[in-house]
N, C-alpha and C positions, 0 to 999 in steps of 0.2 A: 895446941889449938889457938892459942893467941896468937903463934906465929903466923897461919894463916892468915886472922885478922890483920895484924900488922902489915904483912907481904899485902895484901890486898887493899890496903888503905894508900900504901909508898908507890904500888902499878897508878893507881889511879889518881894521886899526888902529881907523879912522872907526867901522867895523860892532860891531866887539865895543864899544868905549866907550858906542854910544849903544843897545844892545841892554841891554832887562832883562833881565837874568842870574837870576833865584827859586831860593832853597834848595832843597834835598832835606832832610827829616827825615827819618830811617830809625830803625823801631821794630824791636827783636828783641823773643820770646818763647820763652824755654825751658821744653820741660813732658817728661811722663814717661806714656806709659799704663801703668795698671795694671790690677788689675782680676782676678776669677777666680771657679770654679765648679767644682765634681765632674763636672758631668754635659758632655752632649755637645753643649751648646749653649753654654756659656760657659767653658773651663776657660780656666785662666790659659796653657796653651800655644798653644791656638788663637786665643785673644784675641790676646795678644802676636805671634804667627806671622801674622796677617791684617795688622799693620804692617810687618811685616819683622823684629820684634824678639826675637825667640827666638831659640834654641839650636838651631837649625837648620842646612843646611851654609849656608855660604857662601854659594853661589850663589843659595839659594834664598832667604837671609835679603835679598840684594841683591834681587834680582827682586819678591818682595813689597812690601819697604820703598818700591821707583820705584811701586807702584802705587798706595801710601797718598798718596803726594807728587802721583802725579797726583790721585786721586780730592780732596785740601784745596786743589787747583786748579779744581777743573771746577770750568762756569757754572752748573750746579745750586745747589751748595753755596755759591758767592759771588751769588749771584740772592739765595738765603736771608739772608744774610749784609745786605745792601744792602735789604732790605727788613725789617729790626728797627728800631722806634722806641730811640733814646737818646737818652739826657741828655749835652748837652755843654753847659757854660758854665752850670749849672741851666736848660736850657730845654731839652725835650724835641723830637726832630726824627726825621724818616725819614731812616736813615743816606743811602741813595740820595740823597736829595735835598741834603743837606749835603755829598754830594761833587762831585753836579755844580755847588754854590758855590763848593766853598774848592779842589777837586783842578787847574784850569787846564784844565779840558778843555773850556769854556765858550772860553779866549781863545786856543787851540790848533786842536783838531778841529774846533770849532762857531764860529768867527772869523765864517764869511760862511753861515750858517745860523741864521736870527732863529729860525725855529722851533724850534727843538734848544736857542737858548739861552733863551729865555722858559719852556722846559718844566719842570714839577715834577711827582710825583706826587704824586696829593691822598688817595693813601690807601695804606699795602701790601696788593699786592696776589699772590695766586697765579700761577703761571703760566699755567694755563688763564683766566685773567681778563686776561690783556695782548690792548690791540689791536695794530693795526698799529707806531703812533708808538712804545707800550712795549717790542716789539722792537727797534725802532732803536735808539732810545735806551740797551737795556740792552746789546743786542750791542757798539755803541762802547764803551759803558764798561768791561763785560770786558774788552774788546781792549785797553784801555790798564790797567788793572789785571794784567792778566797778565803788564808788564812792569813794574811797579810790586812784585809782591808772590813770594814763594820759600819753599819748604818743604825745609828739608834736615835732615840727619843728623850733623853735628859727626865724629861718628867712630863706624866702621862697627861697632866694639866696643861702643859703648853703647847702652845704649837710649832715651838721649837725642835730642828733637827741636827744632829752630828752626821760628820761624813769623816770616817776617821781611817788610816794607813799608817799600817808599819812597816818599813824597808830597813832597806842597809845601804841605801844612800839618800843623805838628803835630798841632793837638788830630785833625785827621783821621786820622791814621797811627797814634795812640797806639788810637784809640777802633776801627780798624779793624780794627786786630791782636787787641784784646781780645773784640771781638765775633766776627770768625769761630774765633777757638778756640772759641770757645759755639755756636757753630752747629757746626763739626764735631763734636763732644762728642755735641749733642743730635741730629743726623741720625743719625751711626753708634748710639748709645745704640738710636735707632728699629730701623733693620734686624738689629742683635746681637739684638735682645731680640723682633722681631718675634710668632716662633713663640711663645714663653711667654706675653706678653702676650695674642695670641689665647683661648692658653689660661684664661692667669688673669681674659679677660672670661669663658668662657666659665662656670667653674668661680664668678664673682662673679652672674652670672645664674641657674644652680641654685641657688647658696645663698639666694636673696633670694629666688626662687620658693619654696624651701622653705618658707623662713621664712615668706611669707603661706600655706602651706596650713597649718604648724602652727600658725600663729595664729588661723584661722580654724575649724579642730578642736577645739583649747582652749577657743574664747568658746563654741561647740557644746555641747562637755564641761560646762561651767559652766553655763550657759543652763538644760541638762536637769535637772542635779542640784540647781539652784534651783528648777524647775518641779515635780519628783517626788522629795520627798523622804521623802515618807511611802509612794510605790511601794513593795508588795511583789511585784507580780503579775509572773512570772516576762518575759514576754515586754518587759516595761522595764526589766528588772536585763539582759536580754542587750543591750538598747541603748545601757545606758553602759558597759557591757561593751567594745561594739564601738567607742564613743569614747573609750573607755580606751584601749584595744588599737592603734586608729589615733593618738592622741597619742604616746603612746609609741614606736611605730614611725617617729613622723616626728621626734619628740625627738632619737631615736639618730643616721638620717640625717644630720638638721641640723646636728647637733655633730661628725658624720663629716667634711659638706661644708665646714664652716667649719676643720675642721683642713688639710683638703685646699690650703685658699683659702690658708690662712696659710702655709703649705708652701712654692706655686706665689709666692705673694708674697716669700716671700724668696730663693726661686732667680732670680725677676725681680733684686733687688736685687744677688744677687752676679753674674748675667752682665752689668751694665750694666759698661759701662769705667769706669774712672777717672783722671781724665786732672789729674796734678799739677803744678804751676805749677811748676818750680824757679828759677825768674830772671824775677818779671815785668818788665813794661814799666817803663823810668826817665823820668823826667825831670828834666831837660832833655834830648829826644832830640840827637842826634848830625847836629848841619847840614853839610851838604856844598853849596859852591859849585860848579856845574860850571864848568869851563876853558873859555871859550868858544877858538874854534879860526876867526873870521875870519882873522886875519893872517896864521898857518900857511896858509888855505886861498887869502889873495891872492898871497902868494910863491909856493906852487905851480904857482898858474894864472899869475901872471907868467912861471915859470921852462918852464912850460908851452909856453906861443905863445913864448916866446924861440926853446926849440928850434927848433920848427915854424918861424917863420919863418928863422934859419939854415938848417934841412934846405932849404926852399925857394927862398931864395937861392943856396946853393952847387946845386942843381940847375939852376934855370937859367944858371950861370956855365957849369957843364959843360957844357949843350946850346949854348949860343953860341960856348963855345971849339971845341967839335966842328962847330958849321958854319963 
């Protein structure tokens, strides 16, 4: 029975030695939101409170906080993420595509699938623009990114956040971590700021309308008063009269709208977050070999079928002694 043990300890001896073992680099990123507003679409308590990070009870600052952690998780936001072009090594790439080079998931998941591993994508694309193969393809990758990468909180007092990744290659882990804090930044920036934004198209399109009718009134105004300058005959003094009276009225408007615009443009500004780096990314990141675990797993299975076979033997001792 030891011999089994032994045999089973030197297979899985054999295994780990001639198994490639690949790093882990793990990137952390410490940041901070901030951020704030008067009104009811941006203040600094509701900002902070939609992460979990207010002054709020407990419970609730907990429950919000897991939803920020899910939402810098969902495959929306790392779909975005994965399809930004960057610069690594001075040569510009689709992040996507530079993971499925350097991340293992080519000599892993896609081992015995040539098509999975010959794929690239030749352009970023939306999600409504993926066919069939770019689901696949992106679906796997989330799946192994989501055990690769963690959102937490340090300490339920602060309102400090980690953004933390583990890969199997550095520059991809540093360049990973850097780039979806910019896409979560610039997605939530989008829905915080939605409604004003609407607005402030809406308020950038009166005023520019404005501005071509008062300019078009003015070269009117001018035009006549070049034409009829020696007019004294009443019924043309009320015609510049009345492009008088319409310039003017559109003058006021316009300098209304534009104050309106600039307003609406700065409430934009303060409800956007602002999201503070306080620890970025280092390097040299932090490599971790993993333990591989053949030899532990062939003395088990040694120590395994030992039993098994004991139990088996002394069962049939006992049934032959009993006949």
């Amino acid at each position: 029975m030891l011999g089994l043990i032994l045999t089973g300890g030197i297979i899985g001896f054999l295994i780990d030695i001639t198994k490639e073992r690949k790093p882990i680099y793990t990137a952390t990123m410490t940041f901070n939101l901030g951020g704030g507003s008067s009104n009811s679409f941006g203040d600094l308590g509701s900002l902070a409170g939609a992460f979990g990070l207010g002054q709020a009870a407990p419970e609730a600052n907990i429950f919000v906080g897991d939803n920020f952690m899910i939402y810098a998780k969902s495959r929306p936001v790392v779909e975005k993420t994965l399809m930004k072009t960057v610069n690594i090594n001075g040569k510009d790439t689709l992040l996507v595509n530079y993971y499925i080079q350097h991340s293992g998931i080519r000599d892993e998941e896609w081992e015995e699938n040539d098509t999975l591993q010959a794929y690239s994508f030749p352009r970023a694309k939306k999600p409504e623009e993926y066919n069939k193969l770019d689901h696949v393809v992106l679906s796997q990758i989330y799946t192994r990114i989501q055990g690769e990468m963690g959102v937490t909180q340090p300490e339920r007092k602060s309102s400090f956040m980690q953004l933390r990744a583990g890969m199997e290659n550095e520059d991809l882990t540093k360049t990973f971590v850097e780039t979806h804090l910019e896409t979560i930044e610039e997605d939530y920036r989008q829905k915080q700021t939605k409604k004003t934004r609407e607005m402030y198209d809406l308020l950038k399109k009166r005023t520019d309308s404005l501005g071509r009718a008062l300019g078009m009134t003015e070269t009117r105004l001018a035009r006549y008063q070049d034409q009829n300058q020696q007019v004294v005959v009443a019924e043309g003094r009320i015609q510049e009269t009345k492009l008088t009276r319409n310039s003017t009225f559109l003058t006021s408007v316009y300098f209304q709208a534009l104050q309106n615009e600039e307003n609406m443009r700065l409430s934009l500004i303060r409800e956007s977050p602002l999201f503070t780096i306080i620890e970025p990314v280092a390097l040299p990141l932090y490599k971790e070999v993993k333990a591989t675990i053949g030899m532990q797993a062939g003395i088990a299975l040694g120590l395994f079928l030992s039993i098994i076979i004991i139990f088996l033997r002394e069962t049939y001792r006992s049934i032959m002694q009993e006949g």
